[in-house]
Structures are given as structure tokens and as C-alpha cells.
DOMI-175753 format. One record per residue: residue number from 1; chain; x, y, z of N, C-alpha, C in turn. Coordinates in steps of 0.02 Angstrom, whole numbers. Example, Ala and Ser with C-alpha at 12.3 -4.5 7.8 and 13.67 -1.06 7.14 Angstrom:
BEGIN
NODE,1,A,660,-284,390,615,-225,390,660,-165,390
NODE,2,A,642,-112,354,684,-53,357,645,2,394
//
This chain:
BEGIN
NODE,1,A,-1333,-4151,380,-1284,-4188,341,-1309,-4260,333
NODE,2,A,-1298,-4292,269,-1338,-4335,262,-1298,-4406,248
NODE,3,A,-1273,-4440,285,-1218,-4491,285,-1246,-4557,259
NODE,4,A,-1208,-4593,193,-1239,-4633,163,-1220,-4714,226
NODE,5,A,-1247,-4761,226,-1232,-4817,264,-1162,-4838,257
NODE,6,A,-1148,-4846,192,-1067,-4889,170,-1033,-4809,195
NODE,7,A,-1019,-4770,184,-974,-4697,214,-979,-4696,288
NODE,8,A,-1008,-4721,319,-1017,-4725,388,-979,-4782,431
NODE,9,A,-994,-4844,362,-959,-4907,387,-885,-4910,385
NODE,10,A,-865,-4864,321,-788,-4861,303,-778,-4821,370
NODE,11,A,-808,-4772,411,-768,-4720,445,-777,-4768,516
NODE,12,A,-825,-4790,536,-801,-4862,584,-766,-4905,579
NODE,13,A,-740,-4923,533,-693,-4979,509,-619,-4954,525
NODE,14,A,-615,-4894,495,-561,-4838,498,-555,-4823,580
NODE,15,A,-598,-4824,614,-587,-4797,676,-578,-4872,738
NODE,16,A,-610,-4920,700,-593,-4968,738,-513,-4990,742
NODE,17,A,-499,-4993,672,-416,-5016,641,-374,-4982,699
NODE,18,A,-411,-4914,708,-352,-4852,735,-384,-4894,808
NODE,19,A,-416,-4913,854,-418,-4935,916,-377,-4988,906
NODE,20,A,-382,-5035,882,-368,-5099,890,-266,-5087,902
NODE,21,A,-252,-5039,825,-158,-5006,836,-164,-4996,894
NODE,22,A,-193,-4933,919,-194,-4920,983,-171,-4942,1036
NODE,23,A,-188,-5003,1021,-223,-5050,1078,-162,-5103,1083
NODE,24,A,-134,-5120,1016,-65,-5144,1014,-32,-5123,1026
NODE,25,A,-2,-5069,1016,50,-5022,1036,39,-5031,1129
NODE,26,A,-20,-5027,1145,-9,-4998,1237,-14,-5079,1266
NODE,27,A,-10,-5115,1239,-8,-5224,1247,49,-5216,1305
NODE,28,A,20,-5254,1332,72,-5270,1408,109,-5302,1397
NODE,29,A,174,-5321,1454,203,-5366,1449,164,-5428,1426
NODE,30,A,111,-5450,1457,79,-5540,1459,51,-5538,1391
NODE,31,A,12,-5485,1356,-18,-5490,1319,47,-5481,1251
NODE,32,A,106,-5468,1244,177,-5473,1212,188,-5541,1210
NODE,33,A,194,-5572,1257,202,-5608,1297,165,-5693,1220
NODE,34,A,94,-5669,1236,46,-5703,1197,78,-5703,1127
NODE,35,A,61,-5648,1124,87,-5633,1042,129,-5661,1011
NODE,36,A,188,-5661,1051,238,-5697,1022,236,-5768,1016
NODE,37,A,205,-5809,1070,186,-5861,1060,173,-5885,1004
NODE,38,A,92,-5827,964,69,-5843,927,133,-5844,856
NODE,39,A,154,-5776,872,188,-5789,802,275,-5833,799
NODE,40,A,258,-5856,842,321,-5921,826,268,-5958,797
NODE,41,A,205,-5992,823,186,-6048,810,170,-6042,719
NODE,42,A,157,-5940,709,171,-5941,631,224,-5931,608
NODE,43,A,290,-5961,649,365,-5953,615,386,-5910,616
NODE,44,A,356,-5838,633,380,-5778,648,418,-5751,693
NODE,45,A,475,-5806,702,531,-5774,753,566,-5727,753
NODE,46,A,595,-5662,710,589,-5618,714,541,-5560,754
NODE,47,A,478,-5577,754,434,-5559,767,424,-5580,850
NODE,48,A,435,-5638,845,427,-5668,919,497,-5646,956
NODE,49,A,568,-5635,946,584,-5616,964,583,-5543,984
NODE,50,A,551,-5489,939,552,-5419,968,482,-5407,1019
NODE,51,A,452,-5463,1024,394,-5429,1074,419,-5469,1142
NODE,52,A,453,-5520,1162,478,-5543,1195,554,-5488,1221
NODE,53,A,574,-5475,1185,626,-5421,1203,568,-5345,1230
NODE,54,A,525,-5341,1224,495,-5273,1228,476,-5284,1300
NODE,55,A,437,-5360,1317,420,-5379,1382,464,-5402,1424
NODE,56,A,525,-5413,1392,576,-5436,1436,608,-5347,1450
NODE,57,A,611,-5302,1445,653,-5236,1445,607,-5199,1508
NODE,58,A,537,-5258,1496,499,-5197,1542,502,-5259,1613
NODE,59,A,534,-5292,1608,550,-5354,1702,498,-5371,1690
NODE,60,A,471,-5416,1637,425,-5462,1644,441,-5526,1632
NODE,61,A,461,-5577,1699,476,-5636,1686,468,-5710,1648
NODE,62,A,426,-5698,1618,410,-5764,1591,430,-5743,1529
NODE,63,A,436,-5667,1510,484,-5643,1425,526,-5664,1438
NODE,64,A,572,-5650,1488,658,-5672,1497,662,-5734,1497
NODE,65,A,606,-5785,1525,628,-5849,1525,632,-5879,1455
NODE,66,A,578,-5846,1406,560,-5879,1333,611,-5841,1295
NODE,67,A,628,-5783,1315,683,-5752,1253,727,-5775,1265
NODE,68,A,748,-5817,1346,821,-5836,1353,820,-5920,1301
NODE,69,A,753,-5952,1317,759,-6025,1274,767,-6007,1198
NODE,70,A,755,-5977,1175,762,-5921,1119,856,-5928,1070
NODE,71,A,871,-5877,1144,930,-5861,1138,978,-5924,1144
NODE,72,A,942,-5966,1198,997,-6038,1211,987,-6065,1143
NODE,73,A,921,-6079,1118,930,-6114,1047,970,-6084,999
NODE,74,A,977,-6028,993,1041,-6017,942,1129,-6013,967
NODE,75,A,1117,-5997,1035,1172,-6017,1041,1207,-5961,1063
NODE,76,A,1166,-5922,1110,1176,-5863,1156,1180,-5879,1194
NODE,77,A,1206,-5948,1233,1213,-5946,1301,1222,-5885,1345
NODE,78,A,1276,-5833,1362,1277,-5806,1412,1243,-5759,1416
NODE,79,A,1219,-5715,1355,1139,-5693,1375,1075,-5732,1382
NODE,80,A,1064,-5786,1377,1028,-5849,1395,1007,-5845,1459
NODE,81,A,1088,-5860,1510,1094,-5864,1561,1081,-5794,1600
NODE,82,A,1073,-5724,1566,1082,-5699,1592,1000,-5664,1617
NODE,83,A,962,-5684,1558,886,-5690,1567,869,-5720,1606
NODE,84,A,898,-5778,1609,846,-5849,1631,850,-5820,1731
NODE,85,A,927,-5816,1730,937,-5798,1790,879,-5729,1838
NODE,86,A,882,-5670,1782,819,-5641,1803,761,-5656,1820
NODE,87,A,745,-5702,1792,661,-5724,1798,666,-5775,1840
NODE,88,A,707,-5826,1855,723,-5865,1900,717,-5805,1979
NODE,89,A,748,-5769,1983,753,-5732,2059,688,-5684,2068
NODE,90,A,638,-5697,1994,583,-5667,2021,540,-5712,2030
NODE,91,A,571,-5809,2028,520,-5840,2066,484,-5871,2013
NODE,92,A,513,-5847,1931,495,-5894,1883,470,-5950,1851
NODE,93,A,449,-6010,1877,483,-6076,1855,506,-6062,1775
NODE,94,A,484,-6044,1724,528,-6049,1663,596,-6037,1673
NODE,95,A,602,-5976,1719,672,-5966,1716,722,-6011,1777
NODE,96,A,685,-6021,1812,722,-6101,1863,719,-6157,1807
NODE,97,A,668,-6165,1777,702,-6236,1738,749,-6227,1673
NODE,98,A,758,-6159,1647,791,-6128,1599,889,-6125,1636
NODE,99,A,863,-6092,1679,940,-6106,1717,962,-6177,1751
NODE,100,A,916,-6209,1757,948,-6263,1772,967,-6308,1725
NODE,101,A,935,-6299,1666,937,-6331,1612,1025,-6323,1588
NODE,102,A,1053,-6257,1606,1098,-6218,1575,1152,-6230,1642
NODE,103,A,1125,-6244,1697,1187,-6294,1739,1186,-6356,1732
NODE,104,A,1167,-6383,1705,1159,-6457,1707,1203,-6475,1628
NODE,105,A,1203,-6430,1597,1249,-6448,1517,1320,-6409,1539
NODE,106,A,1308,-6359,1571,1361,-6323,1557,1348,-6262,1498
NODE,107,A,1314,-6223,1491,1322,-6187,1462,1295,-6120,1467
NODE,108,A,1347,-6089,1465,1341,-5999,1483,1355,-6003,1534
NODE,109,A,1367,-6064,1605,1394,-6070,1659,1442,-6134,1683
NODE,110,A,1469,-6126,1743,1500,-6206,1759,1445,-6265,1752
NODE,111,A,1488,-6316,1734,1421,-6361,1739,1426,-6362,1818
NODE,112,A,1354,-6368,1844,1327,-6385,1915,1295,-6423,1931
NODE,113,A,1288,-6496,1928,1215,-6519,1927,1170,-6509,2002
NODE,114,A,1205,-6504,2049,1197,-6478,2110,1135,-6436,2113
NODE,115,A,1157,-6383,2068,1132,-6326,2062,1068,-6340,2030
NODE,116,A,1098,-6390,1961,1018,-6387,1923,970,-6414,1950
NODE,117,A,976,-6463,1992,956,-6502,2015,897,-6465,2071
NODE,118,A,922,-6423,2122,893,-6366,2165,839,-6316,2120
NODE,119,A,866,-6322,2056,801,-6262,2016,765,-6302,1987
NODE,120,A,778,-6369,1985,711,-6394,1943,646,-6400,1985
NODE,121,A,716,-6419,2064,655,-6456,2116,621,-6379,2150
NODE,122,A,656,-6324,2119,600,-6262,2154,541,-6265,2098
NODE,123,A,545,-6273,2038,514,-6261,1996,444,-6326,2002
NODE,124,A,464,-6386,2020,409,-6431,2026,381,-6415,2069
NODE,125,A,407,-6382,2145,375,-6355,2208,315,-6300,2172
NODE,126,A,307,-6269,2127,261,-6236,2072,228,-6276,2016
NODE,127,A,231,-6351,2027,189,-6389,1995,189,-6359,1914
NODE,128,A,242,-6344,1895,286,-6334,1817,299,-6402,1773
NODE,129,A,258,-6420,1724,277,-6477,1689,333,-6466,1653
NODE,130,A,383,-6409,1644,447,-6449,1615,517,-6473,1677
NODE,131,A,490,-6449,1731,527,-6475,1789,514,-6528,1795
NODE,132,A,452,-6560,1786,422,-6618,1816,473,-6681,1741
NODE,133,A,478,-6642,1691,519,-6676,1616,573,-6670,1629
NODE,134,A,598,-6636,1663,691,-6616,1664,708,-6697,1738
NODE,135,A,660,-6695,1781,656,-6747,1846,672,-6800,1820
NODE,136,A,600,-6803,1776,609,-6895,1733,667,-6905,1696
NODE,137,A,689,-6871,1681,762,-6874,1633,817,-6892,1655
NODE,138,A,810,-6860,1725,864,-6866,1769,868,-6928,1814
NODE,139,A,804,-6960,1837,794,-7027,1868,811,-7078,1803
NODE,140,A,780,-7099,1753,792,-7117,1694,876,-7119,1674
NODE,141,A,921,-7073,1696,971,-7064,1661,1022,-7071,1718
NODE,142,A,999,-7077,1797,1051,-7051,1838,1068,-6997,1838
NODE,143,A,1073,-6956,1817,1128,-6896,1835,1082,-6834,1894
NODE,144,A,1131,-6790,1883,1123,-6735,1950,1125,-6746,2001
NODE,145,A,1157,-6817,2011,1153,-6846,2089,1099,-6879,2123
NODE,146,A,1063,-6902,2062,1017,-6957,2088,1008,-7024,2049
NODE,147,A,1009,-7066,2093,1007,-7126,2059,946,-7147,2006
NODE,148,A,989,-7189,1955,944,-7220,1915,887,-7241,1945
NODE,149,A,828,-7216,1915,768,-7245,1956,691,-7243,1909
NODE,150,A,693,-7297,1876,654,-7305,1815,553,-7294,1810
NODE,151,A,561,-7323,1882,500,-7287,1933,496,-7226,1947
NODE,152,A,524,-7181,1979,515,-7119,1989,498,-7058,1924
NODE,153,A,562,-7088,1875,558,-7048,1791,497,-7078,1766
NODE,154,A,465,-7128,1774,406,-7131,1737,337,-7099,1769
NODE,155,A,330,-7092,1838,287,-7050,1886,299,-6985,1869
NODE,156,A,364,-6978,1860,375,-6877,1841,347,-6884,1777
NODE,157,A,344,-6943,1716,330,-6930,1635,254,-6930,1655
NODE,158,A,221,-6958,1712,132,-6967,1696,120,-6893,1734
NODE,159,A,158,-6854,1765,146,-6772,1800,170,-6742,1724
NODE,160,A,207,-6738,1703,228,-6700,1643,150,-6684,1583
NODE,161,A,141,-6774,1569,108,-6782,1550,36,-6749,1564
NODE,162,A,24,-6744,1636,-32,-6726,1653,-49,-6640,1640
NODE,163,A,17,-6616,1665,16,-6526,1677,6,-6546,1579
NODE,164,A,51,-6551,1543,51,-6524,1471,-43,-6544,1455
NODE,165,A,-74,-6585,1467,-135,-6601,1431,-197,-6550,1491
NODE,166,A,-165,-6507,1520,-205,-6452,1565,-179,-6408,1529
NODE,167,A,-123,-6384,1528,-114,-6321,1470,-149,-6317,1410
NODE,168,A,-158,-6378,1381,-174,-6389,1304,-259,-6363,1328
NODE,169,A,-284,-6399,1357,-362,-6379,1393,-372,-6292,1418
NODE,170,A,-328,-6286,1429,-339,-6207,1455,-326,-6165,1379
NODE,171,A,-292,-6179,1342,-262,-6149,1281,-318,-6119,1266
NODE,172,A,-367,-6182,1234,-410,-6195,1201,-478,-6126,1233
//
């Protein structure tokens, strides 16, 4: 049988397409996870929400924490809270600074600042730059039961600062 070059290339091309589906379809939680990332950053929230729901269905925490910020932005608080809380008790930080975020306003729960206050500071104990942003806010602003302290919020803004320009480096 005598197979011309381009008939050979179409049937690799064809067979690659079919690995690559494949290959999407069997995508893990983390690698969902990615995806969605990507396609918010192309506006595809629809999109970013159903692969985030696919990794969040299968207890993968860092889906629950992003589908709950998700859900808080439109205005789902108590399924918000009800994510964030999952991924929080598996030790999260998205979902410790997601729930604390959501005691500290009041929403989808009592306000607590008590409370928020305890998940941000588990979440910095994991060297998490939006804990280290939620801190400065809170020295800066007083609240959650700590004093105004214009020094401390600007030490948490140069850690914030620091973790976000290590993410951006690792992205890459």
C-alpha cells in the first residue's frame, strides 16, 4: 500500500487532535484548575466557571476556593461560603483567605472579625500573598481588632508585594 506524504500527515493530525480530546477530557482537577485560569484571563467565564465546578465536584481545593471568589463576585454568598469553607478545612489558604474575607464583611455569614482575622493569620502561616493584602488592610484601617498601625500594613504591602512578583516569575 502506497501512502502519499500529505495522506499520512492528515491521518497524524487526525490522530493527534483525537489524543490531545483525549487528553482533555481525562485533565485533572489542577490541570481544570489551569484552564480556567486561562480562560477567564480570555473572558471566558462561563467556561471558567464549568471547569472549576468539574474540579471543585471532584474535592479539589483550590477549585472551591476560585469558584467560591467567583460566586462571591456575583453575589452567591452562601454558596461562596460554602466552598470557601471546604477548601479552607482542607488547609487551603485561598479558601482561609476567601472565608475570612466573607467574615470580615459579613457575607453569607455573621460578621466575625475574630474569626477573619484567625484565617488570614493561618493563611500567612503558608506564606499566601493575599493574606499577607487582607493584614495590610487591616493594620492600615484598624479593624479586626488590631490597631491602626501604618508600619506593620506597609511591611505586609512589601510581603504582598514580594509573593505576587514570585508568582508572576513562576507563571512565566
Amino acid at each position: 500500500m502506497n501512502t502519499s506524504r500529505p495522506h499520512l500527515f492528515a491521518r497524524c493530525t487526525l490522530w493527534l487532535g483525537a489524543l490531545l480530546t483525549a487528553a482533555a477530557v481525562q485533565a485533572g482537577p489542577a490541570e481544570d484548575v489551569k484552564a480556567a485560569d486561562v480562560a477567564l484571563r480570555a473572558g471566558d467565564l462561563p467556561l471558567a466557571m464549568s471547569l472549576l465546578r468539574k474540579a471543585s465536584d471532584q474535592d479539589f481545593p483550590l477549585a472551591q476556593a476560585r469558584l467560591g471568589d467567583l460566586l462571591r463576585a456575583a453575589e452567591f454568598e452562601a454558596e461562596a461560603v460554602v466552598l470557601y469553607k471546604k477548601a479552607a478545612d482542607r488547609g487551603e489558604p485561598a479558601g482561609e483567605v476567601g472565608l475570612g474575607r466573607a467574615y470580615a464583611d459579613g457575607a453569607g455569614v455573621t460578621k466575625d472579625p475574630v474569626l477573619a482575622l484567625e484565617l488570614y493569620r493561618k493563611a500567612e502561616q503558608k506564606k499566601y500573598g493575599p493574606a499577607y493584602d487582607a493584614l495590610a488592610r487591616a493594620y492600615r484601617t484598624g479593624t479586626l481588632g488590631l490597631a491602626k498601625d501604618l508600619e506593620q500594613a506597609k511591611a505586609y504591602d512589601a510581603k504582598a508585594a514580594d509573593w505576587l512578583k514570585t508568582q508572576t516569575a513562576e507563571a512565566k
